[in-house]
Chimera marker file (.cmm) of the C-alpha trace (Angstrom):
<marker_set name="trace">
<marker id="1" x="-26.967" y="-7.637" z="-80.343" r="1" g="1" b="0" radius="0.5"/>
<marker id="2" x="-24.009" y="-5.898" z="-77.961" r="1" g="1" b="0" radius="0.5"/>
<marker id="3" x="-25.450" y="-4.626" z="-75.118" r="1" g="1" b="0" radius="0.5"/>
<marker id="4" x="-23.926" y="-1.758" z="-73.013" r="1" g="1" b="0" radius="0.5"/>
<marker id="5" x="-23.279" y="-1.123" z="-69.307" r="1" g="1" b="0" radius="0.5"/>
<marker id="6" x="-22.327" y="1.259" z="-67.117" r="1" g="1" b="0" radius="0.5"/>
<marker id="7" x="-18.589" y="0.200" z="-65.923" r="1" g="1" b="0" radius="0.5"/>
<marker id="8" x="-17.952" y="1.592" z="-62.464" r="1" g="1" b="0" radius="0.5"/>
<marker id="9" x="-14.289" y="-0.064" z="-62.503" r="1" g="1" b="0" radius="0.5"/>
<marker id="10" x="-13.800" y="2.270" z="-65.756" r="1" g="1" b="0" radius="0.5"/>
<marker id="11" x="-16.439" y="4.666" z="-64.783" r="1" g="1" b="0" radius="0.5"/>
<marker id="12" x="-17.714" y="4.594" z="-68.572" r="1" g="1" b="0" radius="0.5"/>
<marker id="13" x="-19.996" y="2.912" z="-70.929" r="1" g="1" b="0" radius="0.5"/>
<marker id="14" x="-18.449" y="-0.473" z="-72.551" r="1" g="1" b="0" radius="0.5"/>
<marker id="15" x="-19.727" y="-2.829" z="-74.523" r="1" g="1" b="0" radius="0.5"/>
<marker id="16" x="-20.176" y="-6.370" z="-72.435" r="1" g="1" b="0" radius="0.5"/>
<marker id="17" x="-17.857" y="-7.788" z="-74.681" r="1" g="1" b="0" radius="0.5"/>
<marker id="18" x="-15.247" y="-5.364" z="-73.234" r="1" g="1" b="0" radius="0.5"/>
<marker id="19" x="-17.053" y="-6.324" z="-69.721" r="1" g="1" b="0" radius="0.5"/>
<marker id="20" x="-16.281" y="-10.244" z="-70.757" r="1" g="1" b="0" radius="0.5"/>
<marker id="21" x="-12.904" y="-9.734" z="-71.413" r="1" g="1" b="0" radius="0.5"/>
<marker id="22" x="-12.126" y="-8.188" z="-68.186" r="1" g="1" b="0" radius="0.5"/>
<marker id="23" x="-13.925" y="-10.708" z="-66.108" r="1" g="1" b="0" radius="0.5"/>
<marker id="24" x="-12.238" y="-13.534" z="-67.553" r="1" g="1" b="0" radius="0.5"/>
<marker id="25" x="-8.939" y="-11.901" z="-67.299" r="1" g="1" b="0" radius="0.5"/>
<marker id="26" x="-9.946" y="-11.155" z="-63.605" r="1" g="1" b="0" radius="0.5"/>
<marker id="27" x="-10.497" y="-14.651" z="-62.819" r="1" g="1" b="0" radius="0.5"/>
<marker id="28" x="-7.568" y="-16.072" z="-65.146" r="1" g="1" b="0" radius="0.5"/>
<marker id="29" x="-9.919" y="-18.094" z="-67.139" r="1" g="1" b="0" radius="0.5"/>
<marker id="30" x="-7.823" y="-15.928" z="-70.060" r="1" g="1" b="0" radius="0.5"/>
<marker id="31" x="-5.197" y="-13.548" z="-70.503" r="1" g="1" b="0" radius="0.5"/>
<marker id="32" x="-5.701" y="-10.654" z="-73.022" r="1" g="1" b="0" radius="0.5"/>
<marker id="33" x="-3.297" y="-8.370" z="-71.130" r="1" g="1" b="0" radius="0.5"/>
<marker id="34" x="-6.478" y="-6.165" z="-71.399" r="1" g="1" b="0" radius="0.5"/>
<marker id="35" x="-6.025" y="-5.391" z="-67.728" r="1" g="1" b="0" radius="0.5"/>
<marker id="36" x="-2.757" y="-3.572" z="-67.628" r="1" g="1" b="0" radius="0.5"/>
<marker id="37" x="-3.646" y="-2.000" z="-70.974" r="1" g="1" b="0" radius="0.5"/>
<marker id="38" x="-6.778" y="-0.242" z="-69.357" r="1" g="1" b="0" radius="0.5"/>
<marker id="39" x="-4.193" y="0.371" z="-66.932" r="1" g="1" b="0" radius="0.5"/>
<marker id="40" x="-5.931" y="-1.360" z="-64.217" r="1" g="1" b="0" radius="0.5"/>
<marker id="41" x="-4.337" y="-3.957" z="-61.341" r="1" g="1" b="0" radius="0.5"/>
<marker id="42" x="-6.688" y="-7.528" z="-60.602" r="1" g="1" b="0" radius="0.5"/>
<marker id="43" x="-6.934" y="-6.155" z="-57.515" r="1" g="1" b="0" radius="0.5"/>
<marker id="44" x="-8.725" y="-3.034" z="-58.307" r="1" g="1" b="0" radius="0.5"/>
<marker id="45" x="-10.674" y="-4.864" z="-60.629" r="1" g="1" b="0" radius="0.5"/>
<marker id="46" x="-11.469" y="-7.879" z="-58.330" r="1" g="1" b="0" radius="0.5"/>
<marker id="47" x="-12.763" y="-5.483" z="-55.952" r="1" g="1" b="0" radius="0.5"/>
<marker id="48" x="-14.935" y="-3.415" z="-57.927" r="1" g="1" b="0" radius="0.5"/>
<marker id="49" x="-16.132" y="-6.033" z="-60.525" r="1" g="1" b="0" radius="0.5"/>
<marker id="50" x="-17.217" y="-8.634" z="-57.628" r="1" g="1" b="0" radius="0.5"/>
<marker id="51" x="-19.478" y="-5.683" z="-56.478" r="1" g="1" b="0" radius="0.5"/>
<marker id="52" x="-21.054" y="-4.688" z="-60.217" r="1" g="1" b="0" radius="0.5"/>
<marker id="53" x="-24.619" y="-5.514" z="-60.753" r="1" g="1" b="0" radius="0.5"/>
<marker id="54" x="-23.682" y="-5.851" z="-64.328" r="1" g="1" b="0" radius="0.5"/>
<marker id="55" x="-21.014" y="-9.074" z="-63.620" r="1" g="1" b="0" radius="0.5"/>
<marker id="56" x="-21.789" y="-10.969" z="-66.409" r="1" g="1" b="0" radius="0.5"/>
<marker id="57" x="-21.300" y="-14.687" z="-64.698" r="1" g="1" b="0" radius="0.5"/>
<marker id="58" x="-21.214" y="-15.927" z="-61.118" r="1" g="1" b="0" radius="0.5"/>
<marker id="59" x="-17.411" y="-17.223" z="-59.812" r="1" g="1" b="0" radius="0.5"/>
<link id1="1" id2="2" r="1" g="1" b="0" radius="0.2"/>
<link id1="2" id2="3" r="1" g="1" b="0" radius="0.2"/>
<link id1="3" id2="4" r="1" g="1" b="0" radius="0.2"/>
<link id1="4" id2="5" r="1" g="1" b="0" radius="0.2"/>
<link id1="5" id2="6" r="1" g="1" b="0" radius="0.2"/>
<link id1="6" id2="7" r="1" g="1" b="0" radius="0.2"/>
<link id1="7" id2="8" r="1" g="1" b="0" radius="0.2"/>
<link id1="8" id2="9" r="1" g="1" b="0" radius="0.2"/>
<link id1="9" id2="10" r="1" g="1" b="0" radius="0.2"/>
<link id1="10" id2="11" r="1" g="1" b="0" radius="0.2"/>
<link id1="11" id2="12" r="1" g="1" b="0" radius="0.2"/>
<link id1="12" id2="13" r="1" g="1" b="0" radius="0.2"/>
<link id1="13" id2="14" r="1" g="1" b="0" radius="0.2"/>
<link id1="14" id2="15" r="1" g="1" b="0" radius="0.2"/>
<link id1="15" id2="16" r="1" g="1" b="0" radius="0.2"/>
<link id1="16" id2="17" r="1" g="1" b="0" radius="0.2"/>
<link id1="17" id2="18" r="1" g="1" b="0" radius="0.2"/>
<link id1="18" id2="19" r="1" g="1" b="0" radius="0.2"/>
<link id1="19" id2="20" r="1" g="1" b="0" radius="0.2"/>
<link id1="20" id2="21" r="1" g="1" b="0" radius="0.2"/>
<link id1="21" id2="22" r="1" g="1" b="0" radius="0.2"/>
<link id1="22" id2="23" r="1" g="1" b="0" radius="0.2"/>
<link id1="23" id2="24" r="1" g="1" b="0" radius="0.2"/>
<link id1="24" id2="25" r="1" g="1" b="0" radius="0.2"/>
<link id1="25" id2="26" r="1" g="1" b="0" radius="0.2"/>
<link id1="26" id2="27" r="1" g="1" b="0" radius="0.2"/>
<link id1="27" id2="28" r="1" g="1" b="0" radius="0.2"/>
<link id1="28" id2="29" r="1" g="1" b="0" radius="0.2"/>
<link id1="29" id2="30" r="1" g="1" b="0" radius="0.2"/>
<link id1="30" id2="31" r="1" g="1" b="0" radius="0.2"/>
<link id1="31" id2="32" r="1" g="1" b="0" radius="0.2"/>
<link id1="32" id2="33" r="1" g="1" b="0" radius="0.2"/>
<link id1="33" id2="34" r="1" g="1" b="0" radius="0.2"/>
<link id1="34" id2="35" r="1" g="1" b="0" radius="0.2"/>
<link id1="35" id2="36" r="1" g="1" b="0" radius="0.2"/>
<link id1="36" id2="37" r="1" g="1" b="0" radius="0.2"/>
<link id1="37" id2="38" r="1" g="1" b="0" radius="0.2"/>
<link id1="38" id2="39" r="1" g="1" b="0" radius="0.2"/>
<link id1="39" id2="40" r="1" g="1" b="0" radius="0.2"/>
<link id1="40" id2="41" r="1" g="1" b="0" radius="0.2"/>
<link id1="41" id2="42" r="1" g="1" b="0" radius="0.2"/>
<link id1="42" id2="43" r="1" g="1" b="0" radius="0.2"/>
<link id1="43" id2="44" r="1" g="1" b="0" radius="0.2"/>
<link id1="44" id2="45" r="1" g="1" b="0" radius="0.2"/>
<link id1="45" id2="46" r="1" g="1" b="0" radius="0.2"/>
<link id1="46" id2="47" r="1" g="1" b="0" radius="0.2"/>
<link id1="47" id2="48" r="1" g="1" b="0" radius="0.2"/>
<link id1="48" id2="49" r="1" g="1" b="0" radius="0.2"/>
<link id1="49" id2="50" r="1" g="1" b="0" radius="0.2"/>
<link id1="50" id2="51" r="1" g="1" b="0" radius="0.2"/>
<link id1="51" id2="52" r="1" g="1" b="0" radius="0.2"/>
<link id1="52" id2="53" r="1" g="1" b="0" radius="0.2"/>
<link id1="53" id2="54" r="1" g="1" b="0" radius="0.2"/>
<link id1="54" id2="55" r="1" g="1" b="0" radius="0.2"/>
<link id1="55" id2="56" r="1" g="1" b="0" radius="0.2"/>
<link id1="56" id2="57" r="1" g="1" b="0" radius="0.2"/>
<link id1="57" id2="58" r="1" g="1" b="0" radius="0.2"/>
<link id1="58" id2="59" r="1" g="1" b="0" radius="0.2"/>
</marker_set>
């Protein structure tokens, strides 16, 4: 079953899936280009996802 989250990087409900992809895209463990298609920079997203209550995995 997907779950859903409150993003505060996107300031919207995703899906975790969505949540995954930008984590491991964040840490370079795999490049879907999903960042600069959500129009978002690592660092923006390093900064806020570190922070997220929802971060779906420790570094």
């Amino acid at each position: 079953m997907e779950e859903d989250y409150y993003c505060p990087l996107l300031n919207k409900v995703i899906q975790l899936g969505l949540c995954m992809d930008i984590n491991y895209e964040r840490t370079k463990i795999a490049n879907f280009n999903i960042l600069p298609e959500l129009g978002i920079n690592k660092e923006e997203a390093d900064q806020c996802c570190t922070k997220c209550p929802h971060l779906p995995f420790k570094k």
